[in-house]
C-alpha positions in Angstrom: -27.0 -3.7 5.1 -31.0 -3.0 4.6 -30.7 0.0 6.6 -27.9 1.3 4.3 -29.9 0.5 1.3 -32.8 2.5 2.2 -31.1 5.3 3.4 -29.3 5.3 -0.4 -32.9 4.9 -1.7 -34.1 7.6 0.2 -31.1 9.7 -1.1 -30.9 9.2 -4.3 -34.8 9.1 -4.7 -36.4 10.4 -8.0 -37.7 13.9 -7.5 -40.4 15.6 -8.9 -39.8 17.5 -12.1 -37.4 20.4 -12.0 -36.0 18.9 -8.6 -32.7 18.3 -7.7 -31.9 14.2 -7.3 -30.3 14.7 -4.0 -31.8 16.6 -0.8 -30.6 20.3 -0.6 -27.4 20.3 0.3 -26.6 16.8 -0.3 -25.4 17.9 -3.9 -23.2 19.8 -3.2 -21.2 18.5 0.1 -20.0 14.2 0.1 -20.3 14.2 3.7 -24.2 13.7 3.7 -23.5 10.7 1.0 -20.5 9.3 3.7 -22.9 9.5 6.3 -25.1 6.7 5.0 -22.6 4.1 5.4 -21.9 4.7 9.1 -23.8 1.9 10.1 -21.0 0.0 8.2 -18.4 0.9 10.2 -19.6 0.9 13.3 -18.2 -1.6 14.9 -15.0 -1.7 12.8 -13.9 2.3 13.4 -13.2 0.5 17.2 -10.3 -0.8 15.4 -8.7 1.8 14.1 -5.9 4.4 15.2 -4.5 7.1 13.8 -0.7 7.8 14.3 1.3 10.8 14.6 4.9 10.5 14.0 6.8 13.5 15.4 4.1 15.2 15.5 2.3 15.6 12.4 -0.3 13.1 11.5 0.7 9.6 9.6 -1.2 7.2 8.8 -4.1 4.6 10.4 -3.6 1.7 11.9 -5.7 -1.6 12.4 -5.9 -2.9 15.6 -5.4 -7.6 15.8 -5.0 -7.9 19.3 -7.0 -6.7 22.3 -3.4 -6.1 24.3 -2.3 -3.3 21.6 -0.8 -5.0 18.6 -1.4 -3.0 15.6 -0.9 -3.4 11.9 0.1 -0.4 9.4 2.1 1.3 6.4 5.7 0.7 8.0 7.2 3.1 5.1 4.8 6.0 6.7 6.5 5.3 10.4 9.7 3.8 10.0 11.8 6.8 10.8 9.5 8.5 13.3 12.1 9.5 16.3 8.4 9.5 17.7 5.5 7.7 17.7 1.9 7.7 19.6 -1.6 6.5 18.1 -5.2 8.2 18.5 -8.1 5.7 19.7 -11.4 6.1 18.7 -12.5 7.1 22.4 -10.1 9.8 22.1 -7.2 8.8 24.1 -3.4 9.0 22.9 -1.5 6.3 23.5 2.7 5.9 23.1 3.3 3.5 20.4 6.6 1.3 19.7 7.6 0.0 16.3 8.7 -3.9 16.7 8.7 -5.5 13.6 8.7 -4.8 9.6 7.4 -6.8 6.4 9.2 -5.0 3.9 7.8 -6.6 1.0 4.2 -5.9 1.7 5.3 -2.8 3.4 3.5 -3.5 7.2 4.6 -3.0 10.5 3.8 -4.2 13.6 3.6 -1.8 16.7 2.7 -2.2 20.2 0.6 0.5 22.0 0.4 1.5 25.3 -3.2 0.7 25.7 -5.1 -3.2 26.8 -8.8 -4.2 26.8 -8.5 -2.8 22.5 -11.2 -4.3 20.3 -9.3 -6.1 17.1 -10.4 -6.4 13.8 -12.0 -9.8 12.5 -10.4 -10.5 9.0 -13.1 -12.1 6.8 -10.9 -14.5 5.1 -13.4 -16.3 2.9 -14.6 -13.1 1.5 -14.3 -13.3 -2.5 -14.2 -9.6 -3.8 -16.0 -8.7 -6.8 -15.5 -6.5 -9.5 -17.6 -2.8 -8.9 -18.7 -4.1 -5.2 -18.7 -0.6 -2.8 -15.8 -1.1 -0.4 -15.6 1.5 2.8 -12.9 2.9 4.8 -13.5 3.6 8.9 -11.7 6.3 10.1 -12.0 7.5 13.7 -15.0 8.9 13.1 -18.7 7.7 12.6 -18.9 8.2 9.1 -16.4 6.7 7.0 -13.3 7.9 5.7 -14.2 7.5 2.1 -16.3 5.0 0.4 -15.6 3.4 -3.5 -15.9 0.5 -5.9 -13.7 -2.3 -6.4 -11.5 -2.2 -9.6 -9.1 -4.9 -10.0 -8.9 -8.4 -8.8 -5.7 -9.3 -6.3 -2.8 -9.2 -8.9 1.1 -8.1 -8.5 2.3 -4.8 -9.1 5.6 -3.9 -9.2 6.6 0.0 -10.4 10.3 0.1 -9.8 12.6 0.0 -12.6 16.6 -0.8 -13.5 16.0 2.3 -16.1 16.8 0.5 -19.0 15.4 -0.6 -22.9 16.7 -3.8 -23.6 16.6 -6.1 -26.7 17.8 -9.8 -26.7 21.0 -10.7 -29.1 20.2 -12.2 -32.3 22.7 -14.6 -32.4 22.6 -15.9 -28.5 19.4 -14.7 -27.1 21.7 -12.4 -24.3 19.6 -9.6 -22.9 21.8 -6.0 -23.7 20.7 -2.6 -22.9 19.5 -0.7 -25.9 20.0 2.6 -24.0 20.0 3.9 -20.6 16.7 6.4 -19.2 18.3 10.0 -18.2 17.2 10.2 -14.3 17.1 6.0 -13.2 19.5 3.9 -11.4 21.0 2.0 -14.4 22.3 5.5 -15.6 23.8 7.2 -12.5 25.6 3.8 -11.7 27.2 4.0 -15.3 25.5 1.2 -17.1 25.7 1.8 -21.2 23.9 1.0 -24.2 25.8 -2.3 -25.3 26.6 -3.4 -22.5 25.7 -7.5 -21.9 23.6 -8.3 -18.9 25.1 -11.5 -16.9 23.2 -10.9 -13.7 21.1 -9.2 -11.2 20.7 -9.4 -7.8 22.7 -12.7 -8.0 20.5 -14.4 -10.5 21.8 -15.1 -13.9 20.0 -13.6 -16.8 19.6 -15.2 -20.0 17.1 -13.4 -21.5 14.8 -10.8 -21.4 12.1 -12.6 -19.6 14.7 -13.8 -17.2 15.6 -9.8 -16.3 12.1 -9.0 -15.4 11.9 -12.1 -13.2 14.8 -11.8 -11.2 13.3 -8.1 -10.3 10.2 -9.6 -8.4 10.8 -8.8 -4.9 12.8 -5.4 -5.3 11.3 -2.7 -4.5 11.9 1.1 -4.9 15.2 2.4 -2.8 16.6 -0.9 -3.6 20.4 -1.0 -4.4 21.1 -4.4 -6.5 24.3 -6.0 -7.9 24.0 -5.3 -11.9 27.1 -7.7 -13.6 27.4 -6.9 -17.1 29.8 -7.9 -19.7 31.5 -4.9 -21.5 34.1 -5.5 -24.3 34.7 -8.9 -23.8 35.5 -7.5 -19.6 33.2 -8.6 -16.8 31.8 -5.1 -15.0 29.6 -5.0 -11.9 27.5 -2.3 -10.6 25.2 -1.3 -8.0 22.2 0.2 -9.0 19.7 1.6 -7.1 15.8 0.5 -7.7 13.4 3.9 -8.7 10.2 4.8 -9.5 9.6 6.0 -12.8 9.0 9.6 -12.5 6.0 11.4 -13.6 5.7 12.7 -17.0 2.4 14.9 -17.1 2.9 14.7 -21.1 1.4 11.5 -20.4 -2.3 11.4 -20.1 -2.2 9.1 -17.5 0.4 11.0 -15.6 -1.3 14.2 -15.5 -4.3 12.5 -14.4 -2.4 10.9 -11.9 -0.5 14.2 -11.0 -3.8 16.1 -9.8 -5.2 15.8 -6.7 -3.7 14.7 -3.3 0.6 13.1 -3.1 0.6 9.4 -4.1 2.5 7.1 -1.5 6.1 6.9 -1.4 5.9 3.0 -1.4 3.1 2.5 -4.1 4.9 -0.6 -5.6 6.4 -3.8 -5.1 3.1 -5.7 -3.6 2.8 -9.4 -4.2 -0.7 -9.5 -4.3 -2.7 -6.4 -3.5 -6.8 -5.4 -5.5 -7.6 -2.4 -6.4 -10.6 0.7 -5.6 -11.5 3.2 -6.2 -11.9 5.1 -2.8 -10.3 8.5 -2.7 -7.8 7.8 -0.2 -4.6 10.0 0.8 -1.5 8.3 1.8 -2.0 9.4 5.4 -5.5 7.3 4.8 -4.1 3.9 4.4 -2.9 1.6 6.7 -6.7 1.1 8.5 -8.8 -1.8 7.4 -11.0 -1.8 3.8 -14.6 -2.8 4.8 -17.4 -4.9 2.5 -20.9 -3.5 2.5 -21.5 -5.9 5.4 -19.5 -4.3 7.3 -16.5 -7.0 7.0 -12.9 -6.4 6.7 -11.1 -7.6 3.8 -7.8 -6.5 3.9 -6.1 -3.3 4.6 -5.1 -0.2 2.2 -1.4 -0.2 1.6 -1.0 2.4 -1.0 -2.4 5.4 -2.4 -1.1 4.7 -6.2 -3.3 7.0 -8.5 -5.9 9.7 -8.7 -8.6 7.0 -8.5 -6.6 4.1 -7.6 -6.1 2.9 -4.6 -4.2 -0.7 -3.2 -5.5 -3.1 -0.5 -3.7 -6.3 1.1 -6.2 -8.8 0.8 -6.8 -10.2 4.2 -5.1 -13.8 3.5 -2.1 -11.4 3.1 -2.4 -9.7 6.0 -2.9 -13.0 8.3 0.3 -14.3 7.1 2.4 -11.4 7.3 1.2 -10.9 10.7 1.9 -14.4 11.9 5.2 -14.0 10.6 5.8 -10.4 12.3 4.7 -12.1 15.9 7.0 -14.8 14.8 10.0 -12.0 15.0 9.0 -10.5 17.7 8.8 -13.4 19.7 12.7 -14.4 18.4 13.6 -10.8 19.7 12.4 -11.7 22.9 14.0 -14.9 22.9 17.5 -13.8 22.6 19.6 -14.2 24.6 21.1 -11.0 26.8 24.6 -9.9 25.2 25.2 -6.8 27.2 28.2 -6.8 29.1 28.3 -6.3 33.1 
């Protein structure tokens, strides 16, 4: 960490009047700035892969196991017909999808490849608001480098697509009207119409509709029971993002730049940076100035905003993946002879 300090010193350095802040050439190109923190990730760009799904480049993985476990973004592989990983000392490996943790949207895959050097998640690490945060890549320098923005919360994006207001008289939730483009309105949900239920649990209220949406996420298709003219109706409507509408300052902001990820939502418990990431960024480990890893990106979600699993997350959802895994092996041989 001292060595990166000076060389930020020495970078950012006051010059002598008239002189440009940064070295020549350091103003104008990020790399130089990326540079400094290569002492950073060092070790950790030994745990990372990159994948290529059919082909084209996906996303990064993080390596937990010397024998070739790997963690990353399962939406970015899922349907890959095929899958191998780059390793930092340049060899491609076959990969194999084993297991998926849909809410926090991780896979687990199993390369071709032993002797790997896994990541150490720094589980007592305590995040702190405007602390830089790296991202290792294959490389030496790092991916991109940022600032932490937001303490470990829940987001959730997806939406039923509709306004609601609660009864007057018995507190029942009813749909005010239905948003053109969402689920609510292509499964044929209307403005009056009683909510009863979704997703099997009963809705009172307002309050109790936005709880029983908690671990949906977008692609979703839920059971909507509604009461319409005194008749019980049910539905299945399919979970959506809300689409962008760049008459919405945060929208245009958000609609410049590089694609968001298709799975930006949905996340227990996920805090925020600022790195500039692109979807086929995440999925790699998120790095402290000391060099420790603190959870992995999940989500490129904004312009600026980016999501990371904090590593508490990560451990659990990968005990639980090896947990499935080892169930799959378990089972018993059905195949007829």
């Amino acid at each position: 960490m001292f060595f990166l300090v000076v060389t930020l010193l020495v970078l950012f350095a006051r010059p002598a009047m008239g002189q440009s802040y940064l070295k020549r050439g350091y103003d104008t190109d990020g790399k130089y700035v990326l540079k400094a923190f290569a002492p950073v990730v060092a070790e950790t760009r030994q745990s990372v892969v990159q994948f290529v799904a059919d082909g084209k480049k996906s996303v990064l993985g993080t390596i937990v196991t010397a024998d070739g476990l790997v963690l990353t973004k399962a939406s970015e592989v899922r349907l890959a017909e095929k899958l191998t990983a780059k390793l930092s000392d340049g060899r491609e490996v076959e990969a194999q999808l084993l297991a998926e943790d849909r809410l926090d949207d991780l896979a687990l895959i199993q390369l071709d490849a032993e002797g790997l050097r896994p990541v150490a998640f720094e589980l007592d690490a305590k995040p702190r608001l405007g602390q830089w945060v790296i991202v290792p890549g294959l490389d030496e320098a790092p991916e991109a480098v940022g600032v932490m923005s937001a303490l470990p919360r829940r987001v959730n994006g997806v939406r039923l697509g509709i306004s609601l207001f609660d009864h007057p008289e018995n507190g029942r939730p009813v749909i005010r009207f239905a948003i053109p483009g969402m689920g609510a309105q292509a499964a044929g949900l209307q403005p009056g119409d009683v909510l009863r239920s979704i997703a099997g649990h009963e809705v009172n209220n307002s309050q109790d509709v936005i709880d029983s949406m908690q671990n949906v996420i977008a692609g979703d298709v839920i059971e909507v029971v509604v009461e319409r003219r005194g008749k019980e109706m049910t539905f299945e409507v399919e979970m959506r993002l809300r689409e962008l509408n760049t008459k919405l300052k945060e929208d245009y902001m958000n609609s410049m730049g590089n694609r968001m990820s298709e799975r930006r939502d949905g996340f227990a418990s996920v805090f925020q940076h600022d790195a500039t990431l692109t979807p086929a960024e995440c999925g790699g480990p998120l790095l402290d100035l000391d060099g420790r890893c603190i959870g992995i990106n999940i989500a490129r979600a904004g312009r600026i905003e980016a999501y990371t699993l904090p590593a508490e997350v990560v451990v659990e959802s990968l005990e639980a993946l090896t947990a499935q895994t080892m169930v799959k092996d378990d089972a018993p041989d059905t195949t007829e002879h």
